[in-house]
DOKEVEX-437805 format. One record per residue: residue number from 1; x, y, z of N, C-alpha, C, O in turn; residue in one letter. Coordinates in nm, 4 decimals, decimal comma, padded with zeros to 6 digits. Example, Ala and Ser with C-alpha at 12.3 -4.5 7.8 and 13.67 -1.06 7.14 Angstrom:
<rs>
- 1 01,3190 -00,5690 00,7800 01,2300 -00,4500 00,7800 01,3200 -00,3300 00,7800 01,4236 -00,3319 00,8465 A
- 2 01,2850 -00,2250 00,7080 01,3670 -00,1060 00,7140 01,2900 00,0030 00,7870 01,3409 00,1138 00,8039 S
</rs>
This chain:
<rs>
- 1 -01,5725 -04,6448 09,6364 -01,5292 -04,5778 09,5168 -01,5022 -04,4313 09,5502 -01,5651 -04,3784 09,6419 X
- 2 -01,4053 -04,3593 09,4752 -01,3558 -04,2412 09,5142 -01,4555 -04,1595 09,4523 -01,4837 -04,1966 09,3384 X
- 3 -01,5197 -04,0546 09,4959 -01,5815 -03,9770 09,4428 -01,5161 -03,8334 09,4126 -01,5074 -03,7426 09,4954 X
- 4 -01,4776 -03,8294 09,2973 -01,3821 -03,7284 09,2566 -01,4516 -03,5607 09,2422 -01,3789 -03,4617 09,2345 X
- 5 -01,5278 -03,5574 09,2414 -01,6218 -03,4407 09,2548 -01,6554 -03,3846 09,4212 -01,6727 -03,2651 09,4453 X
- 6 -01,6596 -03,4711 09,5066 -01,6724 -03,4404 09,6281 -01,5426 -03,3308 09,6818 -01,5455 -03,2184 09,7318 X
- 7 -01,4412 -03,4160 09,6477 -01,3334 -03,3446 09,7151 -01,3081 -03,2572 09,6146 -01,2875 -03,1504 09,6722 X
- 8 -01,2948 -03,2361 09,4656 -01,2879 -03,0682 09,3946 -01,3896 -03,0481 09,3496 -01,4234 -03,1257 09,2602 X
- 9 -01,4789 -02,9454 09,3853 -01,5958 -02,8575 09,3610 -01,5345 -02,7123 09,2780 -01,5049 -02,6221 09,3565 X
- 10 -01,5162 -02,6860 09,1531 -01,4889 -02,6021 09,0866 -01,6058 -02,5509 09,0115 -01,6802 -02,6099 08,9331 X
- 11 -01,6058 -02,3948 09,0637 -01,6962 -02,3255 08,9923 -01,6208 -02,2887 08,8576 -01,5001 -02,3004 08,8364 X
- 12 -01,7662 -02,2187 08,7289 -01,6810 -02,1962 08,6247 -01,5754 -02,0882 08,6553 -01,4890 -02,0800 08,5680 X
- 13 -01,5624 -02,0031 08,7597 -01,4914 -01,8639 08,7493 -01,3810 -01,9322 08,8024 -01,2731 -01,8801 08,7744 X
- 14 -01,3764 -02,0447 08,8784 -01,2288 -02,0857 08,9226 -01,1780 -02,1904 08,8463 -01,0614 -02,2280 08,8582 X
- 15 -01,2470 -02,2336 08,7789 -01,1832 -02,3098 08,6569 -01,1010 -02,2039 08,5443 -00,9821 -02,2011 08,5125 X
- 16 -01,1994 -02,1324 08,5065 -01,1103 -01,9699 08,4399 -00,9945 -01,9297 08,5000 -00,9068 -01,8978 08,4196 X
- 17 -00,9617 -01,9195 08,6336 -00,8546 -01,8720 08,7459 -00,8047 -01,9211 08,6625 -00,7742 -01,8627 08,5585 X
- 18 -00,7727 -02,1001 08,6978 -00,6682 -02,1684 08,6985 -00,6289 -02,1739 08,5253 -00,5139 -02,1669 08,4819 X
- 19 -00,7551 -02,1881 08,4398 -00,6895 -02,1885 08,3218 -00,5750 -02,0663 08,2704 -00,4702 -02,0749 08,2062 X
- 20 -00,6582 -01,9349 08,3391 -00,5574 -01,8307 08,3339 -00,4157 -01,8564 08,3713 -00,3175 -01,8596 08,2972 X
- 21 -00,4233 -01,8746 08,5027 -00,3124 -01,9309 08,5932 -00,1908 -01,9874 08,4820 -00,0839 -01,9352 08,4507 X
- 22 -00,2436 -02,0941 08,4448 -00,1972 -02,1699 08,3529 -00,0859 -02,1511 08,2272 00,0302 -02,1811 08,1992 X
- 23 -00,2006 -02,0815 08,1722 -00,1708 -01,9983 08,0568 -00,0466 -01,9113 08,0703 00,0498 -01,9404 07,9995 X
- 24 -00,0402 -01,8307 08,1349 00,0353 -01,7549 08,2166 00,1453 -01,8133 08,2996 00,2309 -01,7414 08,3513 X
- 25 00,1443 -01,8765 08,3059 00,2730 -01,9419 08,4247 00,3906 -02,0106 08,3403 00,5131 -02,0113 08,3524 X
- 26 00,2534 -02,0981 08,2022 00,3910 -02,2034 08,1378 00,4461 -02,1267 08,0597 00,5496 -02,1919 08,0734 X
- 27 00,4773 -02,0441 07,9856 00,5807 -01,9936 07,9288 00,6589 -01,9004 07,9716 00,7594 -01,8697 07,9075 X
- 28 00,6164 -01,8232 08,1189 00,6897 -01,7792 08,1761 00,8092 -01,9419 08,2627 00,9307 -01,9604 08,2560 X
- 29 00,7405 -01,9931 08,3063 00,8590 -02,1426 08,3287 00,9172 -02,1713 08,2611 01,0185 -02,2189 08,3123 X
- 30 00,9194 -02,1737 08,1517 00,9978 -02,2083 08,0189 01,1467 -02,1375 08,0456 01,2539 -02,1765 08,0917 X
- 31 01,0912 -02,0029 07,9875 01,1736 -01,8789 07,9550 01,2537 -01,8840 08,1164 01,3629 -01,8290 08,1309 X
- 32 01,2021 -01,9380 08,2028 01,2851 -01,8831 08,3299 01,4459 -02,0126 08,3575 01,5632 -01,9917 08,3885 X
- 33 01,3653 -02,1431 08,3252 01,3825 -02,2656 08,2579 01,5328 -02,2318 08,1994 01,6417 -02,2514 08,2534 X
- 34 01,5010 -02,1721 08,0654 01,6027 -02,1615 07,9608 01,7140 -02,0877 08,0116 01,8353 -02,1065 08,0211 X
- 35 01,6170 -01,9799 08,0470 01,7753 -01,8377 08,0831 01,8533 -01,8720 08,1802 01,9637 -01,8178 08,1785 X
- 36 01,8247 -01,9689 08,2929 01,9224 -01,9569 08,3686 02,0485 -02,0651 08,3289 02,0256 -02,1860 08,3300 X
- 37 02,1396 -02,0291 08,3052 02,2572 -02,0858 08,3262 02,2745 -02,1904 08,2028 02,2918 -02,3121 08,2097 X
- 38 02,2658 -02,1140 08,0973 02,2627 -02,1776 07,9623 02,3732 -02,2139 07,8946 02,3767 -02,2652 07,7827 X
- 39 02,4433 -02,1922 07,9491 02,6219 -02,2093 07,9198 02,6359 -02,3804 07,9091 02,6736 -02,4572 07,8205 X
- 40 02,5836 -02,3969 08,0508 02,6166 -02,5310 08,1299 02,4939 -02,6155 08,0091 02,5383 -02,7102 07,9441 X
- 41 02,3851 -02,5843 07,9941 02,2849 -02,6935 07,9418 02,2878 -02,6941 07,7978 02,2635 -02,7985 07,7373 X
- 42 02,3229 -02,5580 07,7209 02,2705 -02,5865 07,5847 02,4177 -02,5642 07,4986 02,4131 -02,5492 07,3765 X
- 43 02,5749 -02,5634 07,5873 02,6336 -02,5307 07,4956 02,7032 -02,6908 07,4723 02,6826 -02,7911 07,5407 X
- 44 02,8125 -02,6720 07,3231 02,8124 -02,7642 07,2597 02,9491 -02,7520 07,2231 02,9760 -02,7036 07,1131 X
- 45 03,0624 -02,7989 07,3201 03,1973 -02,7499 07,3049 03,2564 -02,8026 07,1685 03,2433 -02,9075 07,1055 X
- 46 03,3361 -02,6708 07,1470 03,4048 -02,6883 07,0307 03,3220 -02,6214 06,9076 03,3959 -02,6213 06,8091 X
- 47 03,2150 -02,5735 06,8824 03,1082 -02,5279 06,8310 03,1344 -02,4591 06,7584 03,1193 -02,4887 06,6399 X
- 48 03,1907 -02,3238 06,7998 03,2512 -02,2003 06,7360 03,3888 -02,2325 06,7353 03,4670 -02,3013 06,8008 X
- 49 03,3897 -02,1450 06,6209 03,5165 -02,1416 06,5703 03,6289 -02,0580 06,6974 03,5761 -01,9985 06,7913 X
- 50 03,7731 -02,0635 06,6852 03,8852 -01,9858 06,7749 03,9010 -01,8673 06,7069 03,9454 -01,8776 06,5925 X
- 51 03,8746 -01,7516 06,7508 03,9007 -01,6321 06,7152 04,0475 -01,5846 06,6515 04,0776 -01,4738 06,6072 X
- 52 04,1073 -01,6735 06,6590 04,2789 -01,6521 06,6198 04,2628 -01,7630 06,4524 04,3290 -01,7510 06,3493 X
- 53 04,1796 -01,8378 06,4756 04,1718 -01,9125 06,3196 04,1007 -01,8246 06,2284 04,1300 -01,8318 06,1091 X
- 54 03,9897 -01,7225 06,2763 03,9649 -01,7041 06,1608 03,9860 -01,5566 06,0584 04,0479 -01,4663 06,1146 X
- 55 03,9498 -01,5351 05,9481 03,9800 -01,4214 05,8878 03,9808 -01,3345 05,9798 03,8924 -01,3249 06,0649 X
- 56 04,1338 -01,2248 05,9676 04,1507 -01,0761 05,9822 04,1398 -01,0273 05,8612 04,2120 -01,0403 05,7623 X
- 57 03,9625 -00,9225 05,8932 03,9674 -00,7878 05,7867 04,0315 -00,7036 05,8089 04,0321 -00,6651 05,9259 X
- 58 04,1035 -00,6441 05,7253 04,2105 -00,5427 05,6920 04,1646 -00,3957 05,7661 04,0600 -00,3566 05,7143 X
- 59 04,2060 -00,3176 05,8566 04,1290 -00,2304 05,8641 04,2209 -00,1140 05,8560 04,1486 -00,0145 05,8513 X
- 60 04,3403 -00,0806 05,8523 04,4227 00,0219 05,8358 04,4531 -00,0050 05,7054 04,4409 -00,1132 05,6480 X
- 61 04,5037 00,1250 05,6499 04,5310 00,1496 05,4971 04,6638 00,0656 05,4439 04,6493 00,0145 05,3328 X
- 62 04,8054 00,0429 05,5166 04,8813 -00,0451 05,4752 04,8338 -00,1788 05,4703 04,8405 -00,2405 05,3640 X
- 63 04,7639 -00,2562 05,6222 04,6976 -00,3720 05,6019 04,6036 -00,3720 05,4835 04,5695 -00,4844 05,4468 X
- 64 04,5531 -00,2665 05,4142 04,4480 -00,2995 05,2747 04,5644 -00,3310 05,1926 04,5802 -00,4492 05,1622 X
- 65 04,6572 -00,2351 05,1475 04,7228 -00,2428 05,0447 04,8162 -00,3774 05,0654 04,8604 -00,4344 04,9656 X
- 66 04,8371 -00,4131 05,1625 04,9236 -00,5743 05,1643 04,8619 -00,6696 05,1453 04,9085 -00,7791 05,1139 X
- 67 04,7270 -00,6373 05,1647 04,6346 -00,7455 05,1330 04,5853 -00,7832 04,9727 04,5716 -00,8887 04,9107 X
- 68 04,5646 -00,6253 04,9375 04,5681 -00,6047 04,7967 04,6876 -00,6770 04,7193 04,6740 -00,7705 04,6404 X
- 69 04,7820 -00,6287 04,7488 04,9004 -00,7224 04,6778 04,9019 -00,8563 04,7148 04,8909 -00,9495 04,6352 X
- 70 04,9165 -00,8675 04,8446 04,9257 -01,0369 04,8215 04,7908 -01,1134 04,7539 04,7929 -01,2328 04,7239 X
- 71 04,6986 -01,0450 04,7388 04,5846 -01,0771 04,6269 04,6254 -01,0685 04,5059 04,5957 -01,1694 04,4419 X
- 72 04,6962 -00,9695 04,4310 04,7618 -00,9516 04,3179 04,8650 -01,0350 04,2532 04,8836 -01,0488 04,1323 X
- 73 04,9314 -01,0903 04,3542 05,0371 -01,1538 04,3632 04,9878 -01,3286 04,3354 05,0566 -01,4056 04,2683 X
- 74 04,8904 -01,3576 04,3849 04,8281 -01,4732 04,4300 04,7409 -01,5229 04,2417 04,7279 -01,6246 04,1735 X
- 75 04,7109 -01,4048 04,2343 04,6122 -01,4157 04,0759 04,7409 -01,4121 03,9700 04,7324 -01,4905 03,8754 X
- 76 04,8592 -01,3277 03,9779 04,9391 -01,3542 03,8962 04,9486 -01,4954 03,8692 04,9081 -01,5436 03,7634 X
- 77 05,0314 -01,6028 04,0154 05,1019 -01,7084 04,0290 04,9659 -01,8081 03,9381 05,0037 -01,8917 03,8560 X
- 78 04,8270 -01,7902 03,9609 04,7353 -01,8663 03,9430 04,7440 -01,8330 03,7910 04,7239 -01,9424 03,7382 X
- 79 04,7613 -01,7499 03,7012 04,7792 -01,7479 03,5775 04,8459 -01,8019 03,5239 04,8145 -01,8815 03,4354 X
- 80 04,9734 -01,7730 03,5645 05,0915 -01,8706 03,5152 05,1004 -02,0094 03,5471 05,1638 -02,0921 03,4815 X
- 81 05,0167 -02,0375 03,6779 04,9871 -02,2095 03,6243 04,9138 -02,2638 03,5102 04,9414 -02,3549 03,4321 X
- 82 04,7906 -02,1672 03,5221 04,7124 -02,2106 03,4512 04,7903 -02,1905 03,2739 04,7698 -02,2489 03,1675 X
- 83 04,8399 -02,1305 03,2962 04,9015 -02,0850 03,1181 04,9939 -02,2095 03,1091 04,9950 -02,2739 03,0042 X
- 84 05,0727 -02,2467 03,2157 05,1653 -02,3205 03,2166 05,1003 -02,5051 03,1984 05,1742 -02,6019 03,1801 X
- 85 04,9550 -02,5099 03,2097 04,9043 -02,6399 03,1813 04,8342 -02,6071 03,0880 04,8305 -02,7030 03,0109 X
- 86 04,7725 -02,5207 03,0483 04,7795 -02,4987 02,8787 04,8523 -02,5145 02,7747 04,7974 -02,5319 02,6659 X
- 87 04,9915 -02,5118 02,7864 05,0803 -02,5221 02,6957 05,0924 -02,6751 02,6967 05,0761 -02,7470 02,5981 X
- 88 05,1288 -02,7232 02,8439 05,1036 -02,8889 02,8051 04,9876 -02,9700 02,7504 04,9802 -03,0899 02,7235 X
- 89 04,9056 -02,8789 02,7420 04,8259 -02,9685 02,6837 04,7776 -02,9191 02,5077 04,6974 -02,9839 02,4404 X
- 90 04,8321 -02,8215 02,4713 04,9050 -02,7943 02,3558 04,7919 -02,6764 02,3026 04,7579 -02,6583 02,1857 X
- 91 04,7438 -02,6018 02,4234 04,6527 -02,4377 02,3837 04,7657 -02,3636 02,4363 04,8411 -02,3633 02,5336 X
- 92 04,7330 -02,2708 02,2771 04,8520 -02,1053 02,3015 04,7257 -02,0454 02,3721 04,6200 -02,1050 02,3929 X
- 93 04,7595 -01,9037 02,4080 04,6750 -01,7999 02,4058 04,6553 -01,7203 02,2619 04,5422 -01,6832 02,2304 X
- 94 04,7501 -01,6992 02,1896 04,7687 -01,6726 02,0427 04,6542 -01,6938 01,9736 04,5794 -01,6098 01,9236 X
- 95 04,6406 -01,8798 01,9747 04,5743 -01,9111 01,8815 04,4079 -01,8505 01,9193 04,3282 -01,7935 01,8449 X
- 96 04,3960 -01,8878 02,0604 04,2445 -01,8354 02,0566 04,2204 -01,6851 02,0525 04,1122 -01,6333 02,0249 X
- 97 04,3464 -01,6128 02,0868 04,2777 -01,4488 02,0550 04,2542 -01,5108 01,8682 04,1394 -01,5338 01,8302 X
- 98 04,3636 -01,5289 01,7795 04,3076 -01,5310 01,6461 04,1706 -01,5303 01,5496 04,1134 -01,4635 01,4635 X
- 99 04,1553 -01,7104 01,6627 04,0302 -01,7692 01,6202 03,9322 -01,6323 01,6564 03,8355 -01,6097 01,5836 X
- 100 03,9619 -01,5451 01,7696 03,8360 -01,5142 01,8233 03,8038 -01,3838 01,6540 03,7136 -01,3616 01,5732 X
- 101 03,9873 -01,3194 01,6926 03,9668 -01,1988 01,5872 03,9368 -01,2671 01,4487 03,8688 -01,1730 01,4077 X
- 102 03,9344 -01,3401 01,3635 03,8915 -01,4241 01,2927 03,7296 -01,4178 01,2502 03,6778 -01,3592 01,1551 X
- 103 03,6653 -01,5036 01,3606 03,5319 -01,4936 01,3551 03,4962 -01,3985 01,4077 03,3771 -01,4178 01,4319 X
- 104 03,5434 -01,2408 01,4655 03,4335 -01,1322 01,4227 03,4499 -01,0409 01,2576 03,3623 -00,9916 01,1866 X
- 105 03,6130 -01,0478 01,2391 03,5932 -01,0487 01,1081 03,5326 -01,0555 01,0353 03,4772 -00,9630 00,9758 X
- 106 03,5190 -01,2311 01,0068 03,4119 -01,3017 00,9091 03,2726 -01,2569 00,9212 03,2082 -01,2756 00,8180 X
- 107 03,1931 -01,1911 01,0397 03,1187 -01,1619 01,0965 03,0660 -01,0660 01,0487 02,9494 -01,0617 01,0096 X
- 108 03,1653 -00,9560 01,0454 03,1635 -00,8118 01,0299 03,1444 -00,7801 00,8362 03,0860 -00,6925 00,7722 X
- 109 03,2305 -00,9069 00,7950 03,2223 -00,8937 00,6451 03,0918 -00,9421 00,6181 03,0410 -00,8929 00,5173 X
- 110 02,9955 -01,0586 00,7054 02,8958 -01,0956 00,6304 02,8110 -00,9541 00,6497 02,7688 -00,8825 00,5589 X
- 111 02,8007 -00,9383 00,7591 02,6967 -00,8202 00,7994 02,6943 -00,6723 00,6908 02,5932 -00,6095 00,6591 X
- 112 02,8436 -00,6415 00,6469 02,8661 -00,5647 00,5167 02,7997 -00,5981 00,4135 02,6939 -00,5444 00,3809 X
- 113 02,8715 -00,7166 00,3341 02,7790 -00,7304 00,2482 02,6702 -00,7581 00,2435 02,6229 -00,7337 00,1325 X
- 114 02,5780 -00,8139 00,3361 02,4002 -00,8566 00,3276 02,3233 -00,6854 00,3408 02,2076 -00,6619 00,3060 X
- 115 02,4448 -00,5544 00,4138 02,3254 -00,4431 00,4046 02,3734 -00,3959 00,2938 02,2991 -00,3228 00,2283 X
- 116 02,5592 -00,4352 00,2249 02,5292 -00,3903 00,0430 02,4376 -00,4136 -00,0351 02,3971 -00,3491 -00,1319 X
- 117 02,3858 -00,5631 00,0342 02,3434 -00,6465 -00,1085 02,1792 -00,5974 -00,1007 02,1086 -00,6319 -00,1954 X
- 118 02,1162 -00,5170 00,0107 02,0190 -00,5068 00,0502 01,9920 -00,3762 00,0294 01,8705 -00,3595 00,0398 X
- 119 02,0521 -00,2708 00,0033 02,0350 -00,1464 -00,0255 02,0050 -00,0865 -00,1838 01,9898 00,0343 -00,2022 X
</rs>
């Protein structure tokens, strides 16, 4: 039978070494592990986006203002659809400013008379 104690005799201070040792070594292996040549192991082609697809922020003053307009331009066209499938489906804009001026009217008259009628 192998007698496993014969051949390692560890005192407590070299058991401490090695736990130190230990301690100390594996996360430096890790980190040494990881950093090298991480391109090759952890990348994931196609991942990021192409620098030519994505948004250019405006950074000179004509590029703001062209941007500005074609923003301006863009909210116009989106109004006039939207106004333009409103009508097919048979809402003015008319009618709801009315309704709106309407009921603060009515609003405004109750609130009159309840502090006449209250004074």
């Amino acid at each position: 039978m192998f007698n496993f104690r014969q051949y390692f005799r560890l005192t407590r201070s070299q058991f401490e070494l090695a736990k130190f040792s230990f301690y100390l070594l594996t996360p430096i292996s890790v980190m040494y592990y990881v950093g090298i040549d991480t391109d090759r192991k952890f990348s994931v082609p196609g991942y990021w986006p192409d620098p030519d697809t994505l948004n250019k922020i405006p950074k000179e003053p004509y590029e703001i203002q062209a941007e500005l307009a074609r923003m301006r331009a863009a909210k116009i066209e989106r109004r006039k659809r939207l106004e333009e499938k409103a009508k097919a489906m048979g809402i003015t804009p008319d009618d709801d400013d009315a309704d709106e001026n309407t009921a603060t009217q009515s609003a405004a008259t109750t609130f009159t008379t309840e502090t006449s009628t209250t004074a």
